[in-house]
C-alpha positions in Angstrom: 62.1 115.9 43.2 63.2 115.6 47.1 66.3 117.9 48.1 68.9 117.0 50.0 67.0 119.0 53.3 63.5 117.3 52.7 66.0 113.7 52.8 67.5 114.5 55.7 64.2 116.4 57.6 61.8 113.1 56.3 64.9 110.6 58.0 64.5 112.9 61.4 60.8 113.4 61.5 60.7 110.2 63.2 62.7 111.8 66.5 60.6 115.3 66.5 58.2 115.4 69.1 56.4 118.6 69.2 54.9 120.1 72.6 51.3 119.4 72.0 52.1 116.5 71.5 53.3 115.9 74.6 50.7 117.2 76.3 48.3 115.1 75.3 49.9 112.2 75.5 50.9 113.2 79.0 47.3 113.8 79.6 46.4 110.1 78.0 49.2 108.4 80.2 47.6 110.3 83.5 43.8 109.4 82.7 45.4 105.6 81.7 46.4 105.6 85.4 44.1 106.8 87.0 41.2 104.3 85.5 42.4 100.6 86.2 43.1 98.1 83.8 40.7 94.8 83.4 43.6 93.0 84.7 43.8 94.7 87.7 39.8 94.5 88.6 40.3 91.2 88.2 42.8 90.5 91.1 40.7 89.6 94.0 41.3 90.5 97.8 43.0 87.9 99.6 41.2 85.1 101.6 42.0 84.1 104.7 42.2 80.0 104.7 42.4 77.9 108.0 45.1 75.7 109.2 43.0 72.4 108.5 42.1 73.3 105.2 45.4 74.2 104.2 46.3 70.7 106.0 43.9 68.2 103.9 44.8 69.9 100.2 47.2 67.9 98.4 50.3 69.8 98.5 53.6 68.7 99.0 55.8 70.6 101.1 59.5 70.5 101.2 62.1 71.5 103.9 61.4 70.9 107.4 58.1 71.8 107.9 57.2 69.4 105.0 59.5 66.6 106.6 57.7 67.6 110.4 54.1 67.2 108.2 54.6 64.1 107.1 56.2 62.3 110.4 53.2 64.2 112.3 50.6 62.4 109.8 52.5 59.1 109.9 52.0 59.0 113.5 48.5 59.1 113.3 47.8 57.3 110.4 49.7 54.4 113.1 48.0 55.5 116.1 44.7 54.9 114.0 45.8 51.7 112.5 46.9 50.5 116.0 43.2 51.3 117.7 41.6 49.9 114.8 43.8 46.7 115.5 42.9 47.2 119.4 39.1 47.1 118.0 39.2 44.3 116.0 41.1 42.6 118.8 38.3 42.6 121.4 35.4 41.8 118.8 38.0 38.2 118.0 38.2 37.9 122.3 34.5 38.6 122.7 33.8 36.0 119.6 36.2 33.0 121.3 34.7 33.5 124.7 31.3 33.1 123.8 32.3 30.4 121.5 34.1 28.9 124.1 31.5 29.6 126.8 28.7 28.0 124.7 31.2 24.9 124.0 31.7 24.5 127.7 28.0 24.7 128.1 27.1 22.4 125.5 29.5 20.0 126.9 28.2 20.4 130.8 24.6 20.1 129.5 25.2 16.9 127.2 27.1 15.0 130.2 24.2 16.2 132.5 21.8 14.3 130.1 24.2 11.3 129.8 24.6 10.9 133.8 20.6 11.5 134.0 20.2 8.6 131.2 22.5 6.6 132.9 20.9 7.3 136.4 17.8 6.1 134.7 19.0 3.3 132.8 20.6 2.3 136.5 17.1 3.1 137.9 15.1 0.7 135.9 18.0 -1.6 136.6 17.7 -1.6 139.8 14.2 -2.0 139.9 14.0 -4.8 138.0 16.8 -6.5 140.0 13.8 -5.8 143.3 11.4 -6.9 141.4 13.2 -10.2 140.6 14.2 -10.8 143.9 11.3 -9.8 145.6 9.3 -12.1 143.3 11.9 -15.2 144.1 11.6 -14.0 147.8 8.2 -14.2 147.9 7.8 -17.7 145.8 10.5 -19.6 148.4 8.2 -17.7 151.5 5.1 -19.1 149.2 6.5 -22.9 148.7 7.5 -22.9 152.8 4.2 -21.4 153.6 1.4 -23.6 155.1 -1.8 -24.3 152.8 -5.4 -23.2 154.6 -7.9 -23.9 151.2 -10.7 -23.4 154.1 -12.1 -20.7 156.5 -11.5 -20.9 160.1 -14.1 -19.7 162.6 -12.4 -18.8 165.5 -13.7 -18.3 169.2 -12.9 -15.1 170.9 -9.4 -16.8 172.7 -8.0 -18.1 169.3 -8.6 -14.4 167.5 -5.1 -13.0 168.8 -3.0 -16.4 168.2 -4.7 -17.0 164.5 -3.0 -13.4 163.8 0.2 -13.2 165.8 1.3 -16.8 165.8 1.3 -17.2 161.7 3.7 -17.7 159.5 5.4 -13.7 158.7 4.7 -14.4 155.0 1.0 -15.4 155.2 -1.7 -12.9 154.9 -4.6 -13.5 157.7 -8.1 -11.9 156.8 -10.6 -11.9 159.4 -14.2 -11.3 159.0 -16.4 -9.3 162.2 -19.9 -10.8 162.0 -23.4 -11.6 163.4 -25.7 -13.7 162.2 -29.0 -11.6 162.2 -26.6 -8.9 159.4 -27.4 -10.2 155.6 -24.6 -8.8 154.8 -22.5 -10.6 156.8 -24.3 -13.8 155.1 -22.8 -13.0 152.1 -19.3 -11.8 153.2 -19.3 -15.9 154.7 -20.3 -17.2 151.6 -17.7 -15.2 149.7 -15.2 -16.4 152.1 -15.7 -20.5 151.1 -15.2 -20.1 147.4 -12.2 -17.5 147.7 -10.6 -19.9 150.3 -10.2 -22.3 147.6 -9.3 -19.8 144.9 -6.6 -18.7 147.3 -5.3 -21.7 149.5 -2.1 -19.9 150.9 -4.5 -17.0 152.6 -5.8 -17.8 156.1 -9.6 -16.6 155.8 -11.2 -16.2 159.3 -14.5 -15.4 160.6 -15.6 -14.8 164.3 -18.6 -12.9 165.7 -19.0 -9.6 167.1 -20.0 -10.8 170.8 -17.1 -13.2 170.9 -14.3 -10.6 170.5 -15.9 -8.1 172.7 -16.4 -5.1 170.1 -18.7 -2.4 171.5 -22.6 -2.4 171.1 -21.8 0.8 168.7 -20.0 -0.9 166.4 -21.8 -3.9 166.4 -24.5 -2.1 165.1 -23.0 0.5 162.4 -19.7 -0.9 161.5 -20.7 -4.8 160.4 -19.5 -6.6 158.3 -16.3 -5.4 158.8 -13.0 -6.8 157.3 -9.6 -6.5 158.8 -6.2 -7.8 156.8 -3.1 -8.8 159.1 0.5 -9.5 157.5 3.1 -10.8 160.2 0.7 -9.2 163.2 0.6 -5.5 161.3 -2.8 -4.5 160.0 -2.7 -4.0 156.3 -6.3 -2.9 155.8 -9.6 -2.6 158.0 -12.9 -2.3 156.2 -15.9 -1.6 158.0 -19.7 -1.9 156.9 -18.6 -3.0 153.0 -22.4 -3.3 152.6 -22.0 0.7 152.0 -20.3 -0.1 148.7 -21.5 -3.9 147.7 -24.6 -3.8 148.9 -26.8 -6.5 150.8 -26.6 -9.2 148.7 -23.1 -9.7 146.3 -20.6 -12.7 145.1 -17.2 -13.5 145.7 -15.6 -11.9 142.5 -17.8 -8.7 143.8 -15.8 -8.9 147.2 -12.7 -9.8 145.7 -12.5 -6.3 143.1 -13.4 -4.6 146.2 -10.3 -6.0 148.2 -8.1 -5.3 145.0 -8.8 -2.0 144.9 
C-alpha cells in the first residue's frame, strides 16, 4: 500500500530530470542538427529563370507592373493585328488589279477582234461593191464597143493606128509572123475560129518584114504574140512554139493565153 511520500514522489516523477539524462539528450539534439533532415535535402538550389520565360507563363500580376504588362502586350497584340490587316490589304489590292487589268485586257482584245471583224466584213463589202461595178462598167464599155468576129491583116502603116486609135475598152492582139514558120500557120488558123468565139477582141496578124523587126528576131522569136489594152501592152509572147509546139488548135492557144 502507497504512502503518502511514494503519492506525492510518483505525481513529481514526471518533472525530475536527472543529469544523464540530459546529456544524452543534449548529445541526440546536437547529432539531430548536425545531420539534415529529408526535408531539407529535398529543397533544391535556386534557378535562375529569364525575363521571357517568366513573360510567356500564365501568371497574373497585379499592381502596376501587372497593369504596365498587360498595356505593353495589348499594344502588340494591336500592332500585330494591324500588320496582319496591312498584309491582307495588299494581297485584296494585288487581287483587284490583276482582276481589273485582265478585265481591261479582255475588253481591249475583244473590241480589237470586233473592229478587225468589222474591217473584214467592210472589206468583202467593198469588194464586192468593185466587183459589181466594175462588172456593170465593163458590160456598158462591152455593149458601146465595136464587134470585129474576124482577123485583120494589117500592112506595116496600119500596125500603130490598129493599136492606138481603138476603142480604150477593146483588147487588140496582134500576131508577128512569116509564112515559111509552121508555127505561125497554126497561130493564123487559131486566130479565125477564136475571132468568132470572141467578136468584141480585135485579132491582128502582120508579117515580120512589114513592121521592120530585126533579122534576129525574125529568126528566134516567131510567132510571137503581143496584147494591147487602150495603147499599153498587156502581154508579149514570143516563140509560143516553145510551149505548144509546131502544130496545136485554138483551145491549145487559148489555155495558153489564160494562163
Amino acid at each position: 500500500m502507497a504512502t503518502l511520500d511514494d503519492k506525492l514522489l510518483g505525481e513529481k516523477k514526471q518533472y525530475y530530470y536527472s543529469s544523464s539524462e540530459d546529456e544524452g539528450q543534449e548529445s541526440d539534439d546536437e547529432q539531430a542538427s548536425s545531420e539534415p533532415s529529408q526535408d531539407q535535402a529535398a529543397v533544391k538550389e535556386p534557378v535562375f529563370i529569364p525575363n521571357d520565360e517568366l513573360g510567356s507563363r500564365s501568371t497574373t500580376k497585379t499592381g502596376p507592373k501587372g497593369v504596365i504588362a498587360d498595356w505593353r502586350r495589348y499594344k502588340q497584340l494591336e500592332n500585330e493585328k494591324r500588320e496582319q490587316q496591312e498584309v491582307e490589304r495588299k494581297a485584296l489590292h494585288k487581287k483587284l488589279a490583276l482582276t481589273c487589268r485582265s478585265n481591261l485586257d479582255e475588253d481591249k482584245s475583244k473590241k480589237e477582234e470586233e473592229e478587225a471583224e468589222l474591217g473584214i466584213v467592210l472589206d468583202e463589202e467593198f469588194l464586192r461593191k468593185y466587183r459589181e461595178d466594175r462588172l456593170r462598167e465593163m458590160r456598158t464599155a462591152a455593149k458601146h464597143s465595136p464587134t470585129f468576129g474576124k482577123v485583120l491583116d494589117l500592112e506595116g502603116d496600119e500596125y500603130v493606128d490598129a493599136i492606138d486609135n481603138e476603142n480604150e475598152h477593146v483588147t487588140v492582139m496582134v500576131h508577128i509572123y512569116l509564112d515559111n514558120i509552121v508555127a505561125c500557120n497554126a497561130v493564123n488558123g487559131c486566130f479565125q475560129c477564136l475571132a468568132k468565139e470572141y467578136p468584141k477582141v480585135k485579132f491582128c496578124t502582120v508579117k515580120a518584114d512589114k513592121v521592120q523587126v530585126s533579122k534576129s528576131f525574125s529568126t528566134s522569136a516567131l510567132p510571137a504574140l503581143l496584147v494591147y489594152r487602150g495603147g499599153n501592152v498587156l502581154g508579149n509572147f514570143v516563140r509560143v512554139s516553145d510551149e505548144l509546139g509546131e502544130d496545136f488548135y485554138s483551145n491549145d492557144l487559148e489555155a495558153f493565153l489564160q494562163q
